[in-house]
N, C-alpha and C positions, 0 to 999 in steps of 0.2 A: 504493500500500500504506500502509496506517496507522502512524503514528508513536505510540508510547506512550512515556511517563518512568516510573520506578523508581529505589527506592533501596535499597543495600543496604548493610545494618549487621551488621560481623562483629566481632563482643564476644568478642575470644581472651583469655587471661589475662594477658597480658603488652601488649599493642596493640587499639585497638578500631579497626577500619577504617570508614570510609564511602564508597560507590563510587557516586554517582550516575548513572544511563546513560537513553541516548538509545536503543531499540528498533526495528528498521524491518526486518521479514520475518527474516532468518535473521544479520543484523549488528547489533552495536551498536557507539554510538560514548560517549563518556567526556565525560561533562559537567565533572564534578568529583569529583576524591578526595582525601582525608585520612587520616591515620593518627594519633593522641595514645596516645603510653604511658602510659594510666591505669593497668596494673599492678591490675588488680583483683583477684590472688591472691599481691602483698604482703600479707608479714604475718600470713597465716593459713592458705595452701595445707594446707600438711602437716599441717592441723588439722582442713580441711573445714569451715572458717568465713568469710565475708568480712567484713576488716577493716572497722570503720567509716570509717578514712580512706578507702581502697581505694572503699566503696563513694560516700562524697564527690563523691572523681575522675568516677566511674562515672556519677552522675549530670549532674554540670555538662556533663561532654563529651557526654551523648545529648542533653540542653538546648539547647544548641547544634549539636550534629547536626540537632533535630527542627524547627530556624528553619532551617537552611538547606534542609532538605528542603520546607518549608514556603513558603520564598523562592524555591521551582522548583515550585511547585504540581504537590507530587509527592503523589500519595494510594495510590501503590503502594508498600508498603514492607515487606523483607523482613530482620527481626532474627534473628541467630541468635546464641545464647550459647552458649559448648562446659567444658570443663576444669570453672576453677575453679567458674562457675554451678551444673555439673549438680552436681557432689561437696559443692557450699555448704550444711550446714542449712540456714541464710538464704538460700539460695537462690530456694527460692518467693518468699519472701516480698518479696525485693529486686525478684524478676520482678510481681510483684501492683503497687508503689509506682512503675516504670514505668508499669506502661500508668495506673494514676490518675489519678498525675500529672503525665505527660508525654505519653500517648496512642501510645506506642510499643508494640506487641503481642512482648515476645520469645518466637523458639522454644527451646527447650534442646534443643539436639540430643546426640544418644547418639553415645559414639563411633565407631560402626559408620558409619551417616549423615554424620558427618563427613566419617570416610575414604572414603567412596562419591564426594561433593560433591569433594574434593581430586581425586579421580582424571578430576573430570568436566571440572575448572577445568584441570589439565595436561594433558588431551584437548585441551581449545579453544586451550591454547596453538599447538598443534602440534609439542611437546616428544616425542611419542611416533612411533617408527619403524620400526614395524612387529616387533622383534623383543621379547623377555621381557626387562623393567625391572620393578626395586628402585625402587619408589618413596615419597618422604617426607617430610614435613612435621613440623617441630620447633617446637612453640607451648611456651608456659609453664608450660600445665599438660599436655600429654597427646603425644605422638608419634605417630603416624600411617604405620602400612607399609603400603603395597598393590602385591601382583605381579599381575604380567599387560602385556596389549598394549591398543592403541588399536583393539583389537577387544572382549576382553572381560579381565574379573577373577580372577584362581586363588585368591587370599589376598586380606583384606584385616583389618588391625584395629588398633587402639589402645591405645595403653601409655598408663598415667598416669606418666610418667616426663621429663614436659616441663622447658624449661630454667629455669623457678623453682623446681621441687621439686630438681633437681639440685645446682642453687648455695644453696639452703637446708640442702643434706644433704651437699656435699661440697666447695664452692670457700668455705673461712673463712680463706682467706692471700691475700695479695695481694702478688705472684702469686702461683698456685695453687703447691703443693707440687706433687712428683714422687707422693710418699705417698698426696697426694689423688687424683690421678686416678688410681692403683691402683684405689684403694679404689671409685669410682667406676666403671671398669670391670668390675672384678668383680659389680658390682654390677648392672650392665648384662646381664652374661653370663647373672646368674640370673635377672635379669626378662626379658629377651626370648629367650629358651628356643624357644615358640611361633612366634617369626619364624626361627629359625637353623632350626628343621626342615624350616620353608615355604622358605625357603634353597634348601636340599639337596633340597628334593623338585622344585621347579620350575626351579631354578636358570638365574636371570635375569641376562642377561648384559650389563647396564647399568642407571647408579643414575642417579634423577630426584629433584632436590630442590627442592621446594615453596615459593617466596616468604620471606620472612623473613630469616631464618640466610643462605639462599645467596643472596638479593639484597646483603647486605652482601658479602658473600665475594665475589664477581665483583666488587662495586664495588671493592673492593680491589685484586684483582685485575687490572683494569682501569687502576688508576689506578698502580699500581706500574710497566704497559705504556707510561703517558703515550697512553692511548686513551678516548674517549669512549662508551659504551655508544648505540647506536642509539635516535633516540626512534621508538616504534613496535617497536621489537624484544622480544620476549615470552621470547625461550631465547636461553644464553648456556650455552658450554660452559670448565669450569674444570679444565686438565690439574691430573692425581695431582702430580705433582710442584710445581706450584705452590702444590695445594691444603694438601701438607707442611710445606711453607716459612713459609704464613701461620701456619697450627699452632702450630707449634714459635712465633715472634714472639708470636704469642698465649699462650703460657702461661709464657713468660720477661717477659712486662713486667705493669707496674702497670697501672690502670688509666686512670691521667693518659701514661702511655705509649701503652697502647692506642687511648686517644683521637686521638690523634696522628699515628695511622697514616692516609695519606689514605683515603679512601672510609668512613674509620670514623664510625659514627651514634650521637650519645648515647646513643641509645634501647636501642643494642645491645650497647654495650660493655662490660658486666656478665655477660651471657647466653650470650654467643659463646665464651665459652671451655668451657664445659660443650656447648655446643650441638657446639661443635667438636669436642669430645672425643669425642663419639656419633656423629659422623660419621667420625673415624679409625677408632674400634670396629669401626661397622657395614665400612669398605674392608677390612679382612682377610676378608670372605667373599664378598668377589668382586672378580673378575680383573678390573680397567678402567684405561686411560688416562685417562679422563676423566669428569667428571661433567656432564649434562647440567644446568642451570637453571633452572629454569621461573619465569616471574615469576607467573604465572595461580597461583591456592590455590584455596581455599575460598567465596570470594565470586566468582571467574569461576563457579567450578561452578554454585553460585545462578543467575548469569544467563543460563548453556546451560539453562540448564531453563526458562527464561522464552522464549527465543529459539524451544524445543523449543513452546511452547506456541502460539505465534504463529498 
C-alpha cells in the first residue's frame, strides 16, 4: 500500500500547530509536531483586527513551518485558520501575503467546519463511547460545542467566546477577582443560551474536552498523582473533584504562582483561568464524575479525512 506525507497547519488564535504525518491505508504515524504561541488575536481580538505584532509572530513561525515542511518534501499541505483570521478585516489580506510570500495556501474555516473537524479529531481519538457526550474545545478566539455519539451529530456550533476574548473582557486582576468571574459567568449564561437548550433537549451524559485547556489540566493532574501520562495515549480521564481542586488553585494564585504548579505551560498560564472558569460553568448542567480528555482536536480531524481518502 502506498505511503504518502502531509502537513498540517492549525492557525488557532492563541497557538498555531504543525503536525506532520506519515499516511499508509487507514493509519498514520507522527513525523513531527510543534506548537508556538504566536497569539495572533493579541491585541486586537475584541476589535476584529490583527495586530501588527501578532501578525509578525504569524508570519516568522509559518516561515519556519514552510522549511520544515519543505525539509520533509512535503507538497501536501493542509492550513487552516479559524477565530481571530475569519473575524480579522485584515484578514484576507494577511491570508493573500501568505500564500505570496510564503507559498502557504490558508483555508479560513467557518465555525460550523470547525466544530465538525473537532468532533472528527475526538472520533479518531477513540475518546467517544458509544453513549450522548458534551463535547468541547476552548481556542482563543471561539469555543466549540458539539452533542452526539461516535455514530453521528445532534448539535453542533461555535461561540466566539474563546479564552482571549474572555481574559481581555474579564480577568484584569491578578489573581482574578471573585467579582470577575461573576461577571464572566453571567456573561456566559447569556451567550451560550443556544447550547443550555441543546443541553436539555439531548441531554448528554458525558463531557469531552478537546486538546489545549485539558491537555494542561491532566498534565496537572497527573503530575500532582507523581504519574507519567502514556506516550501513545490519546484520552485521559480527569475526576470532578480533582478537576475542583485545580480550579479553585487557579484562581487564588498569581500568575508566577501558577507557573509553578507542575505540569503548568507558559503558553497557558494566562488563559487557563478563564478557560477554567467555562469549564466549571458548563459542569453544572451535567451530572459526571469525570471528564473525559481527548488529546486529538482539530488537526486529527484534518487527517481522518485524509486517511478517509486513501
Amino acid at each position: 500500500m502506498s505511503t504518502r506525507k502531509a502537513a498540517v497547519i492549525d492557525m488557532g488564535t492563541n497557538t498555531f500547530h504543525l503536525l506532520l504525518v506519515e499516511i499508509n491505508g487507514v493509519n498514520f504515524k507522527t513525523i513531527y509536531k510543534e506548537k508556538i504561541p504566536v497569539k495572533i488575536g493579541q491585541g486586537g481580538i475584541n476589535q476584529d483586527f490583527l495586530a501588527a505584532e501578532a501578525l509578525k509572530r504569524a508570519m516568522h513561525t509559518l516561515r519556519h513551518f514552510k522549511n520544515l515542511i519543505d525539509g520533509e518534501g512535503i507538497t501536501h499541505i493542509f492550513a487552516f485558520a479559524t477565530s481571530a483570521v475569519r473575524n480579522a478585516k485584515n484578514g484576507p489580506e494577511f491570508v493573500e501575503k501568505v500564500k505570496s510570500e510564503i507559498g502557504i495556501e490558508i483555508n479560513v474555516i467557518s465555525g460550523e467546519q470547525e466544530a465538525q473537524l473537532i468532533y472528527e479529531g475526538i472520533k479518531l481519538s477513540g475518546s467517544l463511547n458509544g453513549q450522548i457526550e458534551l463535547m468541547m474545545d476552548i481556542g482563543g478566539g471561539s469555543v466549540e460545542f458539539i452533542i452526539g455519539t461516535s455514530q453521528e451529530v445532534f448539535y453542533k456550533e461555535s461561540f466566539e467566546i474563546g479564552g482571549q476574548r474572555l481574559m481581555d473582557l474579564f480577568h484584569h486582576h491578578d489573581p482574578i477577582l471573585p467579582e470577575e468571574i461573576e461577571k464572566l459567568k453571567s456573561y456566559l449564561a447569556e451567550k451560550l443560551q443556544p447550547l443550555i437548550k441543546a443541553i436539555q433537549t439531548y441531554h448528554p451524559t458525558g463531557l469531552v474536552g478537546a486538546s489545549g485547556t485539558f491537555d494542561t489540566l491532566t498534565d496537572m493532574y497527573f503530575e500532582s498523582m507523581l504519574q507519567c501520562k502514556l506516550t501513545g495515549q490519546h484520552v485521559f480521564e480527569l475526576p470532578i473533584e480533582e478537576f475542583k481542586k485545580i480550579y479553585h488553585d487557579l484562581t487564588v494564585k498569581t500568575r508566577e504562582e501558577r507557573l509553578a504548579i507542575p505540569g503548568m505551560i507558559l503558553m497557558r498560564a494566562d488563559m487557563i483561568v478563564v478557560a477554567s472558569s467555562l469549564i466549571d460553568f458548563i459542569l453544572q448542567f451535567i451530572p459526571i464524575r469525570s471528564i473525559t480528555c481527548s488529546h486529538y482536536a482539530l488537526k486529527e480531524g484534518a487527517i481522518s479525512r485524509l486517511l478517509i481518502e486513501e
